[in-house]
Residue, then its C-alpha position, 0 to 999 in steps of 0.5 A: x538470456x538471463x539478467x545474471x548472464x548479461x551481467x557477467x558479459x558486462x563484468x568481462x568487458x562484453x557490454x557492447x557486443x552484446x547491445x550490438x548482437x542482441x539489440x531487441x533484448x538488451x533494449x528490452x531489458x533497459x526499459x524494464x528497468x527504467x532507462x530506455x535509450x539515451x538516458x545515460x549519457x554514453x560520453x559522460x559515462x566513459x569518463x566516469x567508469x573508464x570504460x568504452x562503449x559503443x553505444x548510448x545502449x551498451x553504456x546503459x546496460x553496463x550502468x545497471x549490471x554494474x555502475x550503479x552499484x560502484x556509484x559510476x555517475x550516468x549523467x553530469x550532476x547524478x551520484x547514485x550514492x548520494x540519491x541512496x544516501x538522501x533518499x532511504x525509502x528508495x534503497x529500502x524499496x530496492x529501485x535503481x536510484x537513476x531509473x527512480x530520480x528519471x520516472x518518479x524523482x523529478x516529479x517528486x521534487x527529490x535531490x532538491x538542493x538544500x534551501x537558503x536559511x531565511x533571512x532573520x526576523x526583525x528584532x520589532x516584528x518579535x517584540x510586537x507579539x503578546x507575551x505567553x501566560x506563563x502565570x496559567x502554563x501547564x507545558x514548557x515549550x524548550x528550546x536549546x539556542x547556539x548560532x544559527x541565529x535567522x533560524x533559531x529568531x524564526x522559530x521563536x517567532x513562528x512560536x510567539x506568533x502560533x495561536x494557542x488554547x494551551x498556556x504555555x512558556x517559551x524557556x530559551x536555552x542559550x548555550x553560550x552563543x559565539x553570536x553577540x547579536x542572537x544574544x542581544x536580540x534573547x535579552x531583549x526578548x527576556x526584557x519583555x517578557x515573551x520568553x524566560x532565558x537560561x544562559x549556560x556560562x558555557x558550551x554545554x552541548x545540546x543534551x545538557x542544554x536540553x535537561x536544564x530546559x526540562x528542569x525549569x519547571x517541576x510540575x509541568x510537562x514539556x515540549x522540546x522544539x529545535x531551533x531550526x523548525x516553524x509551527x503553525x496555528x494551533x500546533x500546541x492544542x493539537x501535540x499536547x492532545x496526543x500526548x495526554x492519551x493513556x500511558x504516552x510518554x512522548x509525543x511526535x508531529x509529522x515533519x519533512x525531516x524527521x526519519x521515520x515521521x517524514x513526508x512527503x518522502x519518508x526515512x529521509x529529509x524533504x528540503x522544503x521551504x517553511x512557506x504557505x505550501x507547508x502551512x498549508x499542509x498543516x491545515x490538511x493534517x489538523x482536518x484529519x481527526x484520526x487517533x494518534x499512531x504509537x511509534x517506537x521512538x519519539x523525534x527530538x526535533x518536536x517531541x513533547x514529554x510527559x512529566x510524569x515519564x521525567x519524574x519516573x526514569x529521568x531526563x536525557x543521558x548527558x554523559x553517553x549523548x552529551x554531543x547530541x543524536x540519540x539522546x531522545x532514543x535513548x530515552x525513549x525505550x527506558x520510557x517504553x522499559x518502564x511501561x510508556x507508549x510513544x505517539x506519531x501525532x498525524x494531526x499535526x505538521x512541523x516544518x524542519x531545516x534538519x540535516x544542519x547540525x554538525x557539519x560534516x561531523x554528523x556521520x561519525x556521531x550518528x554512527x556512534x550514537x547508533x552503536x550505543x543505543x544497541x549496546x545498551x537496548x540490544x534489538x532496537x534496530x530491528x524493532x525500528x525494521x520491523x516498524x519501517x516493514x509494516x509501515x503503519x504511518x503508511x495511510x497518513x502519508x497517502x491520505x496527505x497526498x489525496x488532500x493536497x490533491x483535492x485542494x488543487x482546483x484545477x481538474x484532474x485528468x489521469x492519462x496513460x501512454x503517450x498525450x497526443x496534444x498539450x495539457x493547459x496550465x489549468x489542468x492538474x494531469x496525473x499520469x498512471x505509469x508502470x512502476x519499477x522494479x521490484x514492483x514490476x505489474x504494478x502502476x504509479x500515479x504520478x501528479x505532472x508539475x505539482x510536487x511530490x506525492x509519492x504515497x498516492x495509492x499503486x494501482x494494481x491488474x488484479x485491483x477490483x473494479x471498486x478498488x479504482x473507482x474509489x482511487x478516482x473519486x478521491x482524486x477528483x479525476x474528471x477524465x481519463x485519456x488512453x493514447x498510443x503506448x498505453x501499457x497493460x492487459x486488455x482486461x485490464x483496462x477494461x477494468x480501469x474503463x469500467x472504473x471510469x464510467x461507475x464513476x462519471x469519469x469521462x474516457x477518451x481514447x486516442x490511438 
């Protein structure tokens, strides 16, 4: 029976006997799509497609043949539409975003809830650090202030508090904040000479905030940093250094939400805490020394310009971007019309809050945004495709996750089919499961309990011996263990045992 049969059996009302009369297969199918029995709830989904079933499994085959499509919840709290909407990669890839969110999601920290802001940093913490040699600056740190006030004095404080080389100057831009107290805490921090501050006499918007900032000094290139982002160590030596490479106009870090720059996920934001994990990564990205990576446009939330680009085609466009979103793509590809490059500056990680701004206006200027950018640079979306197909950011991401492996240090312990016995807390366990569709054949390694990875290297029947020897070293994996259900070809494993044994990894097989 085809897929396009059991489909129009489940349009015509006929899920349920199908389940009942074809039991082996329906099942079957099920779990090459990711969802074995029992994972929708049969009692939830009725209510939710006002349908009846008569078993976990006839609701499950009605889900995939159509619910997912019409957003019909399978579960208390799961909106396929949303995990769509949240999570890009996933849709771009064409996976099922329940089976996804069950086998890879979880594991992977994906529709986290969006973190608290922090509490606002202490005014006599930030009065505490030495104030920038502005004198001896080449670069213009730029930041557009309105409200937001915890996470606007947390970004200027993880600024003030960042080691440098480079000289620089914090210009803080307020754009008549309706906040007394943010306004206060600015003067003060003006007073003392840690940042040099712009008032607009009022609300300007974001862009025209932004071009004053760039304008604050003629002969000086430029770095505009959002109000809700942390910076880490030596952030400022290692973005500038991107961007004074031949011809670059902008220059941009990695980020947790920056669309095309994001990890560990990327097309869409991370909610993440600005903790020590993220610094952490940071430390890993900096160790990389791998040449910058030229993208089709910069990322405004930390984009760093060359002034010579400023000079050459002018600041962002006020008057078609004045709301904000897009100015910085705008701009972008009239640097690239006038001969400039722009970098993904891979040595580098920001953390980003990302999604705050606008409210639920936020679609709608999105979508306006993007419709004038194709009127007035025809082709951009496509470019942008093409750049997201071939993915060139791709072994940035994956060698990310391999670090963030290696500097776990517990042993690694890779496991197929179903553990016999408990895993200890003090064993990073990373398990080799069949991916989904469409990349059936293929195989995931999916750390247990240890955040997201999702750009560790798939595994392959057809990958060679060497190929999985040199995954396993670079994971550090010490042992694998083959139990009961383990999937794939004999020859295969063979291969993967093989693998094992070149490479010192114990293997233990328990049928």
């Amino acid at each position: 029976m085809s897929e396009i049969l059991l489909e129009a059996l489940a349009h015509a009302g006929l899920a349920s006997a199908t389940a009942a009369i074809l039991p082996g297969w329906t099942e079957r199918f099920c779990e090459r799509h990711g969802l074995p029995r029992g994972a929708v709830d049969p009692d939830h989904y009725r209510r939710a497609s006002a349908k009846t079933f008569s078993s976990p499994l006839a609701a499950t085959i009605h889900y995939l043949t159509i619910g997912s499509s019409q957003d019909f919840s399978p579960r208390d709290g799961f909106s396929p539409a949303r995990y769509r909407r949240l999570n890009p990669d996933v849709e771009l890839a064409g996976y099922e975003p329940f089976a996804h969110w069950l086998r890879f999601g979880l594991a992977e920290g994906r529709e986290a809830e969006v973190p608290r802001d922090p509490a606002p940093v202490e005014l006599a913490r930030l009065l505490s650090h030495r104030p920038p040699d502005g004198r001896r600056a080449k670069v213009d740190v730029v930041m557009p202030v309105y409200g937001s006030r915890a996470l606007a004095l947390q970004a200027i404080d993880s600024v003030l508090a960042a080691e440098t080389r480079e000289a620089y100057e914090l210009v803080i831009v307020d754009d008549a904040s309706p906040d007394p107290v943010l306004r206060r805490e600015l003067e003060a921090l003006a007073r003392a000479g840690l940042i040099t501050l712009l008032v607009n006499g009022r609300n300007v918007g974001f862009v025209e905030s932004v071009n004053r900032g760039f304008a604050a000094h003629a002969d000086r290139d430029v770095v505009l940093l959002n109000s809700d982002t942390k910076v880490f160590s030596g952030w400022l030596d290692r973005l500038m250094a991107a961007l004074r490479t031949e011809r670059t106009a902008t220059a941009t870090p990695l980020s947790n939400a920056a669309t095309i720059l994001s990890y560990p996920a990327t097309l869409c934001d991370n909610r993440l805490l600005p903790d020590a994990q993220v610094e952490q990564w940071d430390e890993l990205c900096a160790g990389f020394h791998e040449p910058p990576v030229e993208i089709p446009t910069g990322v405004g939330f930390c984009m760093a310009v060359r002034r010579a680009c400023l000079d050459q085609i002018g600041a962002f466009d006020g008057e078609r971007f004045g709301r904000g979103y897009g100015e910085e793509n705008d701009f972008c590809l009239r640097a690239t019309a006038a001969g400039w490059r722009h970098v993904a500056a891979t040595g580098l990680f920001v953390w980003h809050r990302g999604g705050a701004s606008f409210g639920s206006e936020r679609e709608a200027l999105l979508a306006t945004a993007q419709a004038t950018i194709e009127r007035l640079h025809p082709g951009y979306a496509e470019t942008v495709g093409q750049f997201i197909r071939r993915d060139p950011l791709a072994g940035a991401r994956r060698a990310l996750d391999v670090a963030r492996i290696g500097r776990d240090p517990r042993p690694k312990r890779l496991r197929l089919g179903i553990r016999a016995f408990p895993v200890p807390t003090d064993i990073l366990e990373i398990v080799l499961t069949p991916d989904l569709p469409p990349h059936g054949g293929q195989y995931r390694l999916v750390p247990v309990g240890a955040g997201g990875y999702p750009n560790l290297p798939r595994l392959r029947p057809a990958s060679s011996t060497s190929e999985m020897s040199i995954i396993l070293q670079d994971l550090g994996v010490r042992e694998c263990y083959v139990g009961e259900g383990a999937q794939g070809n004999l020859e295969w494993l063979a291969h993967l045992e093989q693998a094992c044994r070149s490479s010192g990894v114990e293997w233990i097989s328990r049928p």
